[in-house]
Legacy VTK file of the C-alpha trace (Angstrom):
# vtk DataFile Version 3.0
C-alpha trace
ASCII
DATASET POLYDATA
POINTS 251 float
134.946 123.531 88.200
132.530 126.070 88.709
130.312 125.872 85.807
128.936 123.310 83.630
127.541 123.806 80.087
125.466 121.199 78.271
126.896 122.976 74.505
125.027 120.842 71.846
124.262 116.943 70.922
123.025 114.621 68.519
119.535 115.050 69.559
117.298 118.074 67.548
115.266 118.373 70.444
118.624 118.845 72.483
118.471 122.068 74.497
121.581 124.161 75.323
122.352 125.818 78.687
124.307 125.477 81.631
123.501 122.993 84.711
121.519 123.778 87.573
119.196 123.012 90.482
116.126 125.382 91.366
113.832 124.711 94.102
111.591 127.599 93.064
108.606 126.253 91.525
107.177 123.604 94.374
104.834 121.921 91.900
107.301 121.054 89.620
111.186 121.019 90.711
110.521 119.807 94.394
110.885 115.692 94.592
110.861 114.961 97.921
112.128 116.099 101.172
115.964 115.629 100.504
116.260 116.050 96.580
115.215 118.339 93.826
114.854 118.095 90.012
118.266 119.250 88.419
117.440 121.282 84.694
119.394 122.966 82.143
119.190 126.904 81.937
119.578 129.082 79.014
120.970 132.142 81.245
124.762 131.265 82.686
123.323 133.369 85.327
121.557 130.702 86.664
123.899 127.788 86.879
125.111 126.085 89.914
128.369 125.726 91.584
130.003 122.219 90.801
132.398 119.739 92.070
134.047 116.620 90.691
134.701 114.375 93.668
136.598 111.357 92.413
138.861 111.459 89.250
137.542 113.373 86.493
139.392 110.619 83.666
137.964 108.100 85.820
134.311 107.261 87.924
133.448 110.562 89.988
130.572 112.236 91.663
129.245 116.006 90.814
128.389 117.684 93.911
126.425 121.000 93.796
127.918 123.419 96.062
125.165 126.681 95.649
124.539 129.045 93.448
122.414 132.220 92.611
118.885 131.816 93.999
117.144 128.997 94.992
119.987 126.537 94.435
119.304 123.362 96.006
122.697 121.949 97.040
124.188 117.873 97.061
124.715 115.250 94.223
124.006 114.614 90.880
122.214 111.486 90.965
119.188 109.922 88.808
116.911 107.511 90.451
113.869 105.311 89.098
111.717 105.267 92.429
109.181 107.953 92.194
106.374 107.801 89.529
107.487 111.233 88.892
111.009 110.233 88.030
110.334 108.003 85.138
109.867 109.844 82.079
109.128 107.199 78.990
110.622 103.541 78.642
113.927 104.712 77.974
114.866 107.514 80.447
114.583 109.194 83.623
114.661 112.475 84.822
117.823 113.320 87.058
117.916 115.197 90.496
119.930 116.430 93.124
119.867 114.942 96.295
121.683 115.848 99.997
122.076 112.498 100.889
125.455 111.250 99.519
124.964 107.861 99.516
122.281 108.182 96.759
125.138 109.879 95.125
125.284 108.319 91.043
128.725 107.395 89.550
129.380 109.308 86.334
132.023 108.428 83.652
133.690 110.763 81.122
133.058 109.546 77.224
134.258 112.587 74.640
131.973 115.116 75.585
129.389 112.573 76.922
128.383 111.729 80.375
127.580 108.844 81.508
125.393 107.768 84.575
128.055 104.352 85.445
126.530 103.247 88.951
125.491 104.201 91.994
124.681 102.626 95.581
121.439 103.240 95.747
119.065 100.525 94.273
116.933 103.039 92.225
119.763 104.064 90.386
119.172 104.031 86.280
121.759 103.848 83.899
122.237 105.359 80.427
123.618 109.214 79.257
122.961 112.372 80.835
120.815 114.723 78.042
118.519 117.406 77.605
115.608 117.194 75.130
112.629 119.507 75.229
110.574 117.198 73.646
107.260 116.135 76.000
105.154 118.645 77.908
107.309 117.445 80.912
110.238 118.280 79.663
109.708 121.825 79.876
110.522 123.625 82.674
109.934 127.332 82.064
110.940 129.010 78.942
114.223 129.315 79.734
115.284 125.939 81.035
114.201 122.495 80.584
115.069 119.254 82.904
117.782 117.097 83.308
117.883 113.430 82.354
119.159 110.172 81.434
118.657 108.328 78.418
119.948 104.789 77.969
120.593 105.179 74.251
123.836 106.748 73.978
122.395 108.801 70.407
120.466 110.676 72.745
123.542 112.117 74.672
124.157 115.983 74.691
127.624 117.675 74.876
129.196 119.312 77.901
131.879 121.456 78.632
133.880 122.100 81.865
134.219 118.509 83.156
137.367 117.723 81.983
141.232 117.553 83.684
141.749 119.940 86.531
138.029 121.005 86.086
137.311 119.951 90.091
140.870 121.965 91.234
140.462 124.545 93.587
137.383 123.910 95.362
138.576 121.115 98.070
138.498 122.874 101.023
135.077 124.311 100.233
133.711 121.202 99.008
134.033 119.579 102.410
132.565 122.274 104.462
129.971 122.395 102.156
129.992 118.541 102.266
129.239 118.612 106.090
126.940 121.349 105.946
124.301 119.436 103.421
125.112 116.210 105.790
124.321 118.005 108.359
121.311 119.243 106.890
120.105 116.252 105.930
120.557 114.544 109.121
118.418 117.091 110.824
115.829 116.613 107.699
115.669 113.023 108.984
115.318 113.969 112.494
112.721 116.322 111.588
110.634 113.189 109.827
111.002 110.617 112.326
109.500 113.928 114.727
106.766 114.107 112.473
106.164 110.301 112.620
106.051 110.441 116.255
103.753 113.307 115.967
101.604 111.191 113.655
101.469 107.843 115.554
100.757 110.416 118.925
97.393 111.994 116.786
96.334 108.104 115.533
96.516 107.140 118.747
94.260 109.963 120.010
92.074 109.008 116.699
92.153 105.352 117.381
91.134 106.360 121.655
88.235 108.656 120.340
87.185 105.808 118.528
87.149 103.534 121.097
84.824 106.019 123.146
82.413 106.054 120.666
81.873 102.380 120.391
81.492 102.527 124.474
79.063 105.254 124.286
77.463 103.395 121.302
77.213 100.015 123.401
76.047 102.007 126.310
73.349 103.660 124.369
72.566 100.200 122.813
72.285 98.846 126.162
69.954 102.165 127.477
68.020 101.196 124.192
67.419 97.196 125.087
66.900 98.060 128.834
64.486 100.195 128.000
62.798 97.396 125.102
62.827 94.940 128.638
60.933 97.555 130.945
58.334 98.614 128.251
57.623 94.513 127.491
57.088 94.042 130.890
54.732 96.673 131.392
52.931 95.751 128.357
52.738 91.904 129.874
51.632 93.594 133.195
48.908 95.479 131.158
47.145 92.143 129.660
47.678 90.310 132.950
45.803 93.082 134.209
43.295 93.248 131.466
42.898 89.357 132.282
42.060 89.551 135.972
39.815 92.116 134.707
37.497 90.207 132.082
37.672 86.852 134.322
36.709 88.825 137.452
33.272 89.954 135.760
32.413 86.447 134.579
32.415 85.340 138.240
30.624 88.336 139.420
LINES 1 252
251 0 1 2 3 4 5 6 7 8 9 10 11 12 13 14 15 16 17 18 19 20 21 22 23 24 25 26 27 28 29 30 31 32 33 34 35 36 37 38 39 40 41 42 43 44 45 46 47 48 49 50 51 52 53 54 55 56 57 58 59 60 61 62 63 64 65 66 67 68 69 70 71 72 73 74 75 76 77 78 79 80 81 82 83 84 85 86 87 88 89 90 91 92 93 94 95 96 97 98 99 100 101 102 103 104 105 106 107 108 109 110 111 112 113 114 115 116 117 118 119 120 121 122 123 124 125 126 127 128 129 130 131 132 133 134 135 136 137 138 139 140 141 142 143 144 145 146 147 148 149 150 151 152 153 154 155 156 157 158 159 160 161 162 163 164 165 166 167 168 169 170 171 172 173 174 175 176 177 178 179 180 181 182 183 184 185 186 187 188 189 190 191 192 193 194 195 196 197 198 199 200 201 202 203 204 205 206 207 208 209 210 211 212 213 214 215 216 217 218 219 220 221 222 223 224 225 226 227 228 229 230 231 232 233 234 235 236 237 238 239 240 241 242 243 244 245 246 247 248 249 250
């Protein structure tokens, strides 16, 4: 199943294309460090690779195995855990993430496609769509994101997900499979690095800190030695001052 059209649906603000994954615009498609925003594109020159994994009359994952450009490859899922994910009360926008157990479980209707379960936590519910109705929507002029709506009226229409859509790819699916695990793993390793790194420079922070509050204490100390000394040459002073006028009164 190498390609997958979104061909129509309910929905006026429904907009037609074919099923990809773009990392190419940072501000808007990147999510986080393991997952990008998935979209619909107008040119079939743009759409991903795809794999059913599971039984396509049944539950089943879509994994995304590359594609022209900046394809960012691993499954189909749609989370509610970012702010950036939500996109009004009633749906989410939908991503593609390496990790596979934040895989979602998807469910063949007609033409419709339905987000069933998952076993991550964040996972939301409802029917996968495209609408290019709020400013967020929009992607570029030529593609628009991905999402899930829980009102099944809002579903779109796809093509190439049905029986014997997933044949052919097996072998490549699981080297592909290990290749974005082991990607991923080495993502992770890469963070907990950087966390290291981090707690290593708050220490330093946290030890630069602590020298300042000696050398502030120290100076603070300087500064009330130095208060002492000066008040006990001032009491010297009158002591002297009184010697002084009493020894002319006996003189």
């Amino acid at each position: 199943m190498p390609i997958v059209e979104l061909c129509g649906g309910r929905d006026k603000a429904t907009f037609q294309g074919f099923l990809g994954c773009h990392n190419a615009f940072r501000d808007r498609d990147f999510r986080d460090g393991s997952s990008v925003y998935a979209m619909i594109h107008r040119n079939r020159d743009c759409a991903a690779d795809w794999d059913i994994q599971g039984d396509p009359n049944r539950e089943f994952r879509l994994y995304c195995r590359g594609g022209p450009g900046p394809t960012h490859t691993g499954f189909l899922c749609c989370h509610n855990c970012l702010p950036q994910d939500r996109r009004d009360d009633g749906s989410t926008y939908m991503m593609v993430h390496r990790d596979q157990g934040c895989a979602s479980d998807f469910r063949l209707n007609g033409e419709h496609l339905e987000v069933c379960g998952g076993r991550d936590r964040a996972t939301f519910r409802g029917w996968v769509a495209c609408h290019r109705w709020t400013r967020e929507d929009k992607r570029d002029n030529d593609s628009t994101y991905l999402m899930a709506h829980q009102s099944r009226d809002c579903a779109s229409d796809f093509r190439g997900l049905g029986r014997g859509g997933g044949g052919g790819h097996q072998g490549g699916m699981e080297r592909d499979l290990r290749r974005v695990e082991r990607e991923y793993r080495e993502d992770r390793r890469e963070d907990r690095r950087e966390e290291r790194r981090e707690e290593r420079r708050e220490e330093r922070r946290e030890e630069r800190r602590d020298d300042d509050r000696r050398d502030d204490d120290r100076r603070d100390d300087d500064r009330g030695d130095d208060d002492r000394r000066g008040d006990d040459r001032r009491g010297d002073d009158r002591g002297d001052d009184r010697r002084g006028r009493g020894g002319g009164n006996r003189w």
